[in-house]
VOGU-3710 file (C-alpha; in Angstrom, 3 decimals, decimal comma):
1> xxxxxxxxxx> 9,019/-81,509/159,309  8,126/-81,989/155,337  5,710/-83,683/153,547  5,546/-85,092/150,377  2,927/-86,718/147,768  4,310/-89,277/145,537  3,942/-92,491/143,256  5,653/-94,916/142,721  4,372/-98,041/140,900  1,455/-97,090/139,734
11> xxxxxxxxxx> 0,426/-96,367/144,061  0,045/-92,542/145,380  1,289/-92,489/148,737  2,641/-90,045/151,265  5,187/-89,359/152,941  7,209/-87,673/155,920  10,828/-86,565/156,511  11,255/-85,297/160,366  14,752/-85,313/160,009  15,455/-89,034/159,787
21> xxxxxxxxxx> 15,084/-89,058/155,855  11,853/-89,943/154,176  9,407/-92,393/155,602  5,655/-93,209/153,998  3,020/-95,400/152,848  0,625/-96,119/149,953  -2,472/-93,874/150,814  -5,013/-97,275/150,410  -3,082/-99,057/152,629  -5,838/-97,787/155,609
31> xxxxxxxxxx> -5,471/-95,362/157,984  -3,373/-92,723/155,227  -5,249/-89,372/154,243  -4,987/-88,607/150,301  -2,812/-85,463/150,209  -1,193/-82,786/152,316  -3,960/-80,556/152,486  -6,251/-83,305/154,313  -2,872/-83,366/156,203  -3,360/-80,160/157,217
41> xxxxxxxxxx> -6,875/-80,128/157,538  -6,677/-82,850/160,066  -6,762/-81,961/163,908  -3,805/-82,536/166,171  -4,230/-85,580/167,486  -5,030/-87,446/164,336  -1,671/-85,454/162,568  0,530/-86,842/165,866  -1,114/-90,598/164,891  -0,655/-89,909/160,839
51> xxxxxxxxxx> 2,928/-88,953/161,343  4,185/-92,025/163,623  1,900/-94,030/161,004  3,786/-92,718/158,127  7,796/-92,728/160,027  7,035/-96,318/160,402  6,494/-97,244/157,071  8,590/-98,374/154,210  11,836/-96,255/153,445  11,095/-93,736/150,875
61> xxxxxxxxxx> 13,476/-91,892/147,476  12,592/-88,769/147,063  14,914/-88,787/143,647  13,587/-92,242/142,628  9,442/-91,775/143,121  7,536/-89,213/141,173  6,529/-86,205/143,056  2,899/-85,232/142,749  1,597/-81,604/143,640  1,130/-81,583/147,746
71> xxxxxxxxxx> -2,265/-81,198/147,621  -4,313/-83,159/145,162  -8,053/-81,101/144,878  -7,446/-78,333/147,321  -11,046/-76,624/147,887  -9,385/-73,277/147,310  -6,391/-72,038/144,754  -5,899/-68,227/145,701  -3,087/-66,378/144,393  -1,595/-62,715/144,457
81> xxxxxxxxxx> -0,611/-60,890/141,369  1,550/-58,307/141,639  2,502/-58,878/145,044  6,076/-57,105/144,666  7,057/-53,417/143,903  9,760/-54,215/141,042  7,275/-56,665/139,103  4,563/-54,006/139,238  6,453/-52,009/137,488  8,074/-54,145/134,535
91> xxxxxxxxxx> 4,230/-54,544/133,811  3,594/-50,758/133,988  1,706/-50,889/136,760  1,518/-49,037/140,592  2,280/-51,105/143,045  -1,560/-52,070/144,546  -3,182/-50,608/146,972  -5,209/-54,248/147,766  -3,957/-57,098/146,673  -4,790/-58,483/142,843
101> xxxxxxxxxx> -6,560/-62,098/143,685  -7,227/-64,151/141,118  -7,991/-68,034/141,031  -5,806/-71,210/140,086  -7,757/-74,674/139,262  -6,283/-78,214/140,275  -6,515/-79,348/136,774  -3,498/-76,686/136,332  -0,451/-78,388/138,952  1,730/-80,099/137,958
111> xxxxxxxxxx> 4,302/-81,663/140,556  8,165/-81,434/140,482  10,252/-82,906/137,660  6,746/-83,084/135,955  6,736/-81,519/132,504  5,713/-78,073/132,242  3,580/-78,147/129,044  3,474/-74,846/126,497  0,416/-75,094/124,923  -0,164/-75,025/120,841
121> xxxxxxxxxx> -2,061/-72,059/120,647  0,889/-69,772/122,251  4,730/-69,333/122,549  4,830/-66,493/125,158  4,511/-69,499/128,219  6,376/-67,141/131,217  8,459/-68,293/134,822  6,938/-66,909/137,821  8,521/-68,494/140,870  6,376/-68,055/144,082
131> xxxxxxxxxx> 6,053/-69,052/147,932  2,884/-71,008/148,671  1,062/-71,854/151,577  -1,672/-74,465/152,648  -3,680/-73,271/155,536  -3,813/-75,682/158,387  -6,957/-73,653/160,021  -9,700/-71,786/158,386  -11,806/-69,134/158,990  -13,797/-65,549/158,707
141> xxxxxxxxxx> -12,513/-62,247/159,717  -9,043/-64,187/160,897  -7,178/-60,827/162,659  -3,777/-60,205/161,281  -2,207/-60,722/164,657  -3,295/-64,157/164,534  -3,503/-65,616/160,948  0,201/-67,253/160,993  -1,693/-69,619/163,524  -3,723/-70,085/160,289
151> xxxxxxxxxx> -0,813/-71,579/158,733  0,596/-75,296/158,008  3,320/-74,957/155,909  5,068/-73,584/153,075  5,974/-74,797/149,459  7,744/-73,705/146,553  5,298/-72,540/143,265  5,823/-72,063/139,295  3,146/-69,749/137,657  3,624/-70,607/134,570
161> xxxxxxxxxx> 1,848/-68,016/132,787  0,560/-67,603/128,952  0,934/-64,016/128,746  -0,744/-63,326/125,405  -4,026/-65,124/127,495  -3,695/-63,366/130,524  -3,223/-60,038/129,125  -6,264/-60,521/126,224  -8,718/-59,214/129,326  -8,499/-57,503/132,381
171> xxxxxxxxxx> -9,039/-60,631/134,559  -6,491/-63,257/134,219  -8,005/-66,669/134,721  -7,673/-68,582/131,410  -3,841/-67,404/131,010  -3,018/-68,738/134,527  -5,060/-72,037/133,649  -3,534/-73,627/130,919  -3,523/-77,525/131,578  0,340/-78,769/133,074
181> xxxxxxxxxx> 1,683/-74,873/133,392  1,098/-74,774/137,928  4,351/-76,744/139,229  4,118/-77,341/142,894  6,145/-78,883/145,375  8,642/-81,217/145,333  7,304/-80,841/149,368  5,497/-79,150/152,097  8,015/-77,399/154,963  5,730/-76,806/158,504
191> xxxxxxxxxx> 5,427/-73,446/158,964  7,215/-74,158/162,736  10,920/-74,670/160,690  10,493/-71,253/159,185  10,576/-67,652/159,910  6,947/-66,273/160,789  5,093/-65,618/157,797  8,141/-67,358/155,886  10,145/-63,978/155,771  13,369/-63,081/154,744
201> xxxxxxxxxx> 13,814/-66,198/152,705  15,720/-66,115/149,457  13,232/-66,764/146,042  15,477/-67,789/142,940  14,440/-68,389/139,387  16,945/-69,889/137,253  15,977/-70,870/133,372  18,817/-73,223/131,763  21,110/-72,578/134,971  20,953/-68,580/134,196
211> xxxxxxxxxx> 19,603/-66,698/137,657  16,051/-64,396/135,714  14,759/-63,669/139,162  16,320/-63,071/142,949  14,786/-61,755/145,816  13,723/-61,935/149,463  10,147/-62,811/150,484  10,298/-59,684/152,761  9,765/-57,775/149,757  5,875/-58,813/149,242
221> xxxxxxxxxx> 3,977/-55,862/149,259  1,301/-57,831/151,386  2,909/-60,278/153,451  1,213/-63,414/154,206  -0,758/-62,544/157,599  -2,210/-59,189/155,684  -3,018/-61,283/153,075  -5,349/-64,071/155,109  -6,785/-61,189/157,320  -7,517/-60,000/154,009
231> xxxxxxxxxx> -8,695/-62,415/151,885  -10,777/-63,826/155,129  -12,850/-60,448/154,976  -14,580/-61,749/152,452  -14,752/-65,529/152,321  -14,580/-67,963/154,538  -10,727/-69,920/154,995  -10,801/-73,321/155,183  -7,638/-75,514/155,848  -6,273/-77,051/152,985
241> xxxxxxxxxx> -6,711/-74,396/151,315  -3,686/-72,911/148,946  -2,430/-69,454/149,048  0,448/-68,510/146,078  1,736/-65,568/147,626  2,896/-63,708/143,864  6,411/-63,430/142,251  9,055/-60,878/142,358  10,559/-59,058/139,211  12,773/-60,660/136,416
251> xxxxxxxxxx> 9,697/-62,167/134,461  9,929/-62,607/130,789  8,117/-60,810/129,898  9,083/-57,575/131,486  12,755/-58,302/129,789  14,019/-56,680/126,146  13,541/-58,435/124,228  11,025/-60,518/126,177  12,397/-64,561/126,993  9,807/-66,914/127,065
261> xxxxxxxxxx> 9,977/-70,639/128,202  10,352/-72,809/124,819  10,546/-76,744/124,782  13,392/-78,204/126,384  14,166/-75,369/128,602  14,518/-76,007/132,248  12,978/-74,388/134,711  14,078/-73,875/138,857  12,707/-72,173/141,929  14,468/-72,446/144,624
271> xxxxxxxxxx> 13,300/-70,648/148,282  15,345/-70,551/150,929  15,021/-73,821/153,846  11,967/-75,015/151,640  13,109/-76,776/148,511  14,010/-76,250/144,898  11,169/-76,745/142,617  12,632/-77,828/138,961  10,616/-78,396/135,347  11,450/-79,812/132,077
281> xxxxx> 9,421/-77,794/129,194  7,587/-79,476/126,578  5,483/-78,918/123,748  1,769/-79,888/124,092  1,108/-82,890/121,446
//
């Protein structure tokens, strides 16, 4: 099943495709939660009711609306740096023996076809295509054994990255925080039409129709029930949260010369049964 945020006319609404095409409603129509995450967040029975609410609603374009990022104000952003062997080492780095958390804001995402926007102050804005996940259960201590029961569904993530930022200090927050840089989306695939712990999937970056990055999400260094038994050690989980599980090699910046994004460039990630994620660049005004 897949869900998707949109607007159309001026109304956000959502929406739901369980294999009869895309079906949804304006979220102030009554009776429709505000994003994916509260989607997620919501118990069982109250999902079963929001789906039959939303597959009997008006017929929906995924090509024609404008595709918002899943979740709107998720209470968490947590992603993984680092999180394959090959792009720890085009930064010169071991691959980690923990994995390198840092945090994303909402102000950041962006949703597909949205403009990905390089800022004034810096040309080196870098493709990082990524798995995501919003958490459909919460929790402390969540065992490893158990945390893909954690899990509502994946999505397809751009990190856009400022690298000249990011690298000024040895945390990265302000380079991975640039307004309109985190594209999310176009959808949310339930973690039920997957693989467990989404593995095995292929991860493609493509800039201007040339492949920069290929892999398979088996080749995370922490996979994504390590990561929430992990992460849960020391914070408590709750669902709706997001999880951007870190991007393979084929960056720009690890290339010679290095290729940054520049305006008009577009920018794909496509994963595997999930969706392909594509961005226009443009120049902040």
């Amino acid at each position: 099943m897949r869900f998707m945020r949109f607007e159309q006319q001026g109304q956000i609404g959502l929406a739901v495709d369980a294999g009869e095409g895309w079906r949804g409603r304006f979220v102030d129509e009554g009776d429709v939660l505000t994003d994916v995450s509260a989607i997620a967040a919501s118990d069982e029975l109250a999902r079963k009711a929001l789906v039959q609410h939303l597959r009997e609603g008006f017929v929906v374009d995924a090509d024609q609306v404008r595709c918002l990022p899943p979740s709107a104000n998720p209470g968490k952003i947590i992603c993984l740096g680092l999180n394959y062997r090959d792009h720890a080492r085009e930064f010169d780095s071991p691959p980690p023996a923990y994995p390198t958390l840092f945090a994303r804001f909402a102000s950041s995402l962006i949703g597909h076809a949205q403009p990905l926007v390089r800022p004034r102050v810096s040309d080196k804005f870098d493709y990082e295509g990524e798995l995501v996940l919003i958490l459909g259960r919460g929790g402390k201590h969540i065992a490893q054994e158990d945390a893909l029961d954690h899990v509502f569904g994946y999505s397809v993530f751009n990190d856009g990255s400022i690298r000249d930022y990011q690298l000024r200090t040895s945390q990265w927050t302000v380079g991975k925080n640039f307004d309109g840089t985190g594209a999310f989306g176009p959808w949310v695939v339930t973690a039920d039409e997957l693989p467990p712990g989404a593995t095995g999937l292929t991860l493609e970056t493509r800039l201007n129709g040339e492949v920069m990055q290929h892999a398979s999400t088996s080749d995370m260094i922490f996979g994504v029930a390590q990561t929430l038994a992990i992460i849960s050690e020391g914070m408590t989980l709750d669902a709706g949260d997001v999880i951007v599980m870190g991007t393979p090699s084929g960056v720009g910046y690890g290339r010679k010369p290095p290729v940054y994004m520049k305006p008009g460039d577009v920018c794909e990630v496509s994963i595997e049964r999930i969706a392909t994620l594509r961005n226009t660049v443009v120049q902040e005004a």
